[in-house]
C-alpha positions in Angstrom: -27.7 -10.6 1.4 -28.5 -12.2 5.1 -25.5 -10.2 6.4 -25.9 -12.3 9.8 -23.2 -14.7 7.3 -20.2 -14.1 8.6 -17.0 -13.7 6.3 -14.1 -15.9 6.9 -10.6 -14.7 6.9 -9.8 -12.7 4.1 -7.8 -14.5 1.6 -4.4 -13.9 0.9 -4.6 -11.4 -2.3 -1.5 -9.6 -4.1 -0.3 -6.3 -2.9 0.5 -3.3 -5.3 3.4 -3.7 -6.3 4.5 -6.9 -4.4 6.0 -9.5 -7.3 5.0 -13.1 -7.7 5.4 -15.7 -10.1 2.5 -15.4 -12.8 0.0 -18.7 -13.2 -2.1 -18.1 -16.1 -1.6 -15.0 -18.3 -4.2 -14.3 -21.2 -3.3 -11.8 -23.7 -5.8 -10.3 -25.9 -7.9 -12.9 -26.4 -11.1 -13.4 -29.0 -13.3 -16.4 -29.6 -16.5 -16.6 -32.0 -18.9 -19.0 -32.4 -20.1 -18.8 -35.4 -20.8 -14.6 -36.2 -21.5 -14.7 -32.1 -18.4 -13.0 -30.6 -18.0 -14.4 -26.9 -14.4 -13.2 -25.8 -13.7 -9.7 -27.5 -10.2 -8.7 -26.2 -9.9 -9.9 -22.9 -6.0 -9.7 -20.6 -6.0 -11.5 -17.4 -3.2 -12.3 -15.7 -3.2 -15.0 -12.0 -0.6 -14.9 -9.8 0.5 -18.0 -8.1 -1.6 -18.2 -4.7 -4.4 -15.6 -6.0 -8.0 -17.0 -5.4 -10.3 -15.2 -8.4 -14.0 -15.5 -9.1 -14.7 -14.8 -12.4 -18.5 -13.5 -12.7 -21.2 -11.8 -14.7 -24.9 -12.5 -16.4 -24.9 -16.1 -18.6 -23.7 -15.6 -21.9 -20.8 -13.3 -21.6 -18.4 -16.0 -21.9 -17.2 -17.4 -18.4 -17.3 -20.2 -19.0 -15.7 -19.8 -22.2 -12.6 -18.1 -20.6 -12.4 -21.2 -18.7 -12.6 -23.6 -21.6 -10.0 -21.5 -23.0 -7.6 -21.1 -20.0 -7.3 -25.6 -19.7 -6.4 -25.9 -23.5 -10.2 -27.3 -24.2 -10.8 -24.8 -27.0 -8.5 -22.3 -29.1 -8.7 -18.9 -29.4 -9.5 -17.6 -33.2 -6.6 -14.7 -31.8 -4.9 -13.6 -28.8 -2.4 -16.0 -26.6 -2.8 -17.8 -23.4 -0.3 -19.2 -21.0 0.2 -21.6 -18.2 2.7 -22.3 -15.7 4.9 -25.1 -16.8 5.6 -26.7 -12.9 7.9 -29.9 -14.6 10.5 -27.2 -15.9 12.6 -25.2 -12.8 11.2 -22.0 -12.4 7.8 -23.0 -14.0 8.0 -21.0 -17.0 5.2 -19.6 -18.9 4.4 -21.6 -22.0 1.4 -21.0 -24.9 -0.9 -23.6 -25.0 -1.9 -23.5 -28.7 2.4 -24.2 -29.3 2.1 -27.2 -27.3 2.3 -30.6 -29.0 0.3 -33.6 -27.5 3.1 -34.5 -24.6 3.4 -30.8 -24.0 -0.2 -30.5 -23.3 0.1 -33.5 -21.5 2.8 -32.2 -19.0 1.0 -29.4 -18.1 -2.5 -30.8 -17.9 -1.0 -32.9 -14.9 -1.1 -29.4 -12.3 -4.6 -28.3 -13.1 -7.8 -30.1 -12.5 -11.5 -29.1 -12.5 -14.6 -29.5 -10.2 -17.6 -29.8 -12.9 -21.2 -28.0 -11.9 -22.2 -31.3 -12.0 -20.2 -33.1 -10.2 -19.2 -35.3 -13.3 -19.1 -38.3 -10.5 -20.1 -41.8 -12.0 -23.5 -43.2 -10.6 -23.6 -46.4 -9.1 -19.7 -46.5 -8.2 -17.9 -45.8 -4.9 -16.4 -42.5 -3.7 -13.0 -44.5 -3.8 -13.9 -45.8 -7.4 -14.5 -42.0 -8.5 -12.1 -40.2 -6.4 -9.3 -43.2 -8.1 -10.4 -42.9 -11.7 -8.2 -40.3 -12.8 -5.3 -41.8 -11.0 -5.8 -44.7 -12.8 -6.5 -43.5 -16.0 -4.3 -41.2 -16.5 -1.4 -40.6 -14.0 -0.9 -44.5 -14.2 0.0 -45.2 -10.5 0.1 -48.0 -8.5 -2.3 -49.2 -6.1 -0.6 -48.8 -2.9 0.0 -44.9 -4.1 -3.6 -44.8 -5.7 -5.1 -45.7 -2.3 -2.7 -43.8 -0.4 -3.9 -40.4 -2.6 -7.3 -40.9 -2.2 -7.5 -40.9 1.4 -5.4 -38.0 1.9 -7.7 -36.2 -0.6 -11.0 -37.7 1.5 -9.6 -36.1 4.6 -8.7 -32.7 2.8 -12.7 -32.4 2.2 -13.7 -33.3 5.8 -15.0 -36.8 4.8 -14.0 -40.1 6.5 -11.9 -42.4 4.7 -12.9 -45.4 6.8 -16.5 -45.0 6.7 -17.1 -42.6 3.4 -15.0 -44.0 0.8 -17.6 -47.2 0.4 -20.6 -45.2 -0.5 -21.8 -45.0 -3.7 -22.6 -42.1 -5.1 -26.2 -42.5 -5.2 -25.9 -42.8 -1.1 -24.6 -39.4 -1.3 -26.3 -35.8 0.3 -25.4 -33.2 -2.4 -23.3 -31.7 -0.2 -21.2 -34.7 0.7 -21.1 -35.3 -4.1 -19.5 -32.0 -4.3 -16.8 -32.5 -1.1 -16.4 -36.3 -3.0 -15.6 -34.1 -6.9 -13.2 -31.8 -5.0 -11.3 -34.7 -3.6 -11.4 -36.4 -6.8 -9.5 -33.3 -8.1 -7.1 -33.1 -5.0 -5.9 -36.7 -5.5 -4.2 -35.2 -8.8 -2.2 -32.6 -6.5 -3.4 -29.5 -9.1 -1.3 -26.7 -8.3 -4.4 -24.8 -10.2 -7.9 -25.8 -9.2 -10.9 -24.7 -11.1 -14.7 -24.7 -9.9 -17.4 -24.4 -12.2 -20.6 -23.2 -10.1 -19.3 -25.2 -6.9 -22.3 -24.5 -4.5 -25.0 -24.0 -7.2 -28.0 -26.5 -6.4 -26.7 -26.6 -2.7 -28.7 -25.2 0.4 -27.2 -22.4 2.2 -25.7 -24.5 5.2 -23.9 -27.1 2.7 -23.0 -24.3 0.6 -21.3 -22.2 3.4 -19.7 -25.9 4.2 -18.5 -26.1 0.8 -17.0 -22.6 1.0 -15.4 -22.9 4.0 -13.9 -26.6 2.1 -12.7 -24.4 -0.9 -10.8 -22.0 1.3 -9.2 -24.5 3.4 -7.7 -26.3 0.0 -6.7 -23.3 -0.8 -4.7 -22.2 1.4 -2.9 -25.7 1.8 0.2 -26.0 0.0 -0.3 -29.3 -2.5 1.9 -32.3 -1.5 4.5 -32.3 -4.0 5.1 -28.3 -2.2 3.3 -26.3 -4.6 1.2 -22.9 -3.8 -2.1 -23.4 -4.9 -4.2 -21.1 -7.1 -8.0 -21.2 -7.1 -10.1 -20.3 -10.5 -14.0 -20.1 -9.6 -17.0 -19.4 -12.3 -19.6 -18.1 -9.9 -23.0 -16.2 -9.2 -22.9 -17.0 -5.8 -22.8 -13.4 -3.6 -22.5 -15.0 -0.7 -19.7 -17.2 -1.2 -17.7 -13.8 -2.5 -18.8 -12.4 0.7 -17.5 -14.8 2.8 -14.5 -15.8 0.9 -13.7 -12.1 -0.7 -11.9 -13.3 -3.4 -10.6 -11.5 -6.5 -13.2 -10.6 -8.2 -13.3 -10.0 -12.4 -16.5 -9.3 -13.9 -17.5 -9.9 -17.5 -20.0 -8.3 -19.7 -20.2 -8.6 -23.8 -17.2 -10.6 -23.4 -15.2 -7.6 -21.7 -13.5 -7.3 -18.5 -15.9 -5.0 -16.6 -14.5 -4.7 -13.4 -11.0 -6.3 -11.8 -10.8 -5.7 -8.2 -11.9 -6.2 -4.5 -15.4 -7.9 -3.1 -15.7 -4.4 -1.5 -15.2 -2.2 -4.6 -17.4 -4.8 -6.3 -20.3 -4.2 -3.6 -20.1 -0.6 -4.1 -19.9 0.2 -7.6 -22.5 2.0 -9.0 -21.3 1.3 -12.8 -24.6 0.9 -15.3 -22.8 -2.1 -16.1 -22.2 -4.2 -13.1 -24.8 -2.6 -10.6 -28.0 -4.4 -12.2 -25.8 -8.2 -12.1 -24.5 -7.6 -8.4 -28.3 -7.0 -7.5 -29.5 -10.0 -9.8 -26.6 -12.5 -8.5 -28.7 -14.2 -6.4 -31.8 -15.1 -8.6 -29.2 -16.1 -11.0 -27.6 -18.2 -8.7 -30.8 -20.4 -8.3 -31.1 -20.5 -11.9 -27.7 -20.9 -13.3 -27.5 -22.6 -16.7 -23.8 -22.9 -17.7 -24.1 -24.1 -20.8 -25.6 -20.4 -21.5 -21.9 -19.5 -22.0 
C-alpha cells in the first residue's frame, strides 16, 4: 500500500457496550445453489450509522449476503431483518414474512450503487438520476427536479452545468458520483455499494471515497442516520475510510472487527486475501459470487 495516502477521519464506529438501534440483523443464515453451499451459517448484525465493508476472495458469497440482505433472493434457512423506518421506532421485521406492500414499504429506505453503474446510455444525468423517482416513488415534477439537484450537489457535481450530459459524456469518475446521486434522490436511510471504485484510477477513486464518506455522515432529508453497506477489495479505500470490516471465507464470517486488527492478523485464513486485495481489486468479477 502507497502509505503516502492519507486516511481521512475515522468514521464513527460503535463502542463496547454503547446501545443503538439495530439496521439489519441476519441470523443464521444458509443459501445453496444447487449442491454449492454459498452462505453456511452466517449472523450479522448493523447498527444504525455503522459504515461496514464486507470483504474476502470471489466466491465466498458477498455478494450473495447482499442479495440476501435487499429481499432479492431467500434464504433456504436462517432469518434476516430490516428496519421498518414507516412504523415509530423502526422496528425490525423478516423479509421473507413480508407480502408485496410490505416489501414495498421497506424497499423505499435502502437503495444500491451497482459495480456497473447500471446508468442508461445515451440519456441525461437528470434523466437517470430521475428514473427511480419517477418510476417508482411517483412524484411530481417540481419535487422530482427539486431531488435531483440536491442529490447532484451531495456528489460534488453541478446541477447547472452537469445534469445535461449524457452519460456517454461522462469521465468514469464523474458515472459513479452520477449512480450515487441517483441513489440519494431516493433519501435511503441504508445505502449499499457494490465494488464502488473498482475500474477507477487511484485519484477518482480516492475522490469517490472521500464522496462515500461525506454521504455518510450526512443525516438523509427526511432526518434519518444513514448506514453504509460496501462489497469491496479495495485496501485502500478501508485504509482511508477504516470502516467496519467483516471478512468472508467458505461462506463464514472470518474476521469482524477494526481496519487495524484486520491489517495485523496473521490468521491462515485472512493473511493470504489482505496481501492479494489489491490484484483482486484490478480483477474483480462480481458475478463470481
Amino acid at each position: 500500500m502507497n502509505r503516502r495516502t492519507v486516511p481521512l477521519p475515522p468514521t464513527p464506529v460503535r463502542e463496547a457496550g454503547q446501545s443503538l438501534p439495530v439496521e439489519v440483523r441476519v441470523e443464521n443464515l444458509y443459501k445453496s445453489f444447487g449442491s454449492h453451499r454459498v452462505l453456511n451459517g452466517i449472523n450479522l448484525v448493523v447498527y444504525s450509522g455503522e459504515m461496514i465493508a464486507i470483504v474476502g476472495g470471489s466466491g465466498n458469497g458477498k455478494t450473495t449476503l447482499l442479495r440476501q440482505i435487499i429481499g432479492l433472493e431467500h434464504p433456504d434457512q436462517g432469518h434476516v431483518f430490516l428496519a421498518d423506518h414507516e412504523t415509530e421506532g423502526s422496528p425490525l421485521v423478516e423479509l421473507a414474512k413480508l407480502n408485496a406492500d410490505g416489501m414495498e414499504r421497506i424497499q423505499r429506505h435502502w437503495a444500491v450503487v451497482f459495480q456497473g453503474n447500471a446508468l442508461l446510455s445515451g440519456r441525461t444525468v437528470e434523466a437517470n438520476i430521475a428514473l427511480p423517482l419517477r418510476e417508482v416513488q411517483d412524484l411530481d415534477e417540481s419535487t422530482i427536479r427539486s431531488k435531483v439537484r440536491e442529490a447532484t450537489r451531495e456528489v460534488a457535481l453541478d446541477p447547472d452545468k452537469d445534469l445535461g450530459l449524457t452519460i456517454d459524456q461522462l469521465s468514469g469518475g464523474m458515472a459513479k458520483r452520477v449512480a450515487i446521486a441517483r441513489a440519494l434522490a431516493q433519501d435511503p436511510i441504508l445505502l449499499l455499494y457494490d465494488e464502488p471504485t473498482t475500474g477507477l484510477d487511484p485519484g477518482v477513486s480516492e475522490q469517490i471515497q472521500q464522496v462515500i464518506r461525506s454521504v455518510h455522515l450526512q443525516k438523509s432529508p427526511s432526518g434519518f442516520t444513514r448506514t453504509s453497506l460496501l462489497i469491496t477489495h479495495d485496501k485502500e479505500m478501508l485504509y482511508r475510510l477504516r470502516p467496519r470490516i467483516v471478512m468472508l471465507d467458505a461462506g463464514e464470517i472470518v474476521f469482524d472487527g477494526t481496519y487495524e486488527a484486520f491489517q495485523e492478523t496473521d490468521s491462515p485464513r485472512i493473511r493470504p486475501y489482505f496481501d492479494l486485495m489489491p490484484k483482486l481489486h484490478q480483477s474483480v468479477d462480481a458475478s463470481a459470487d
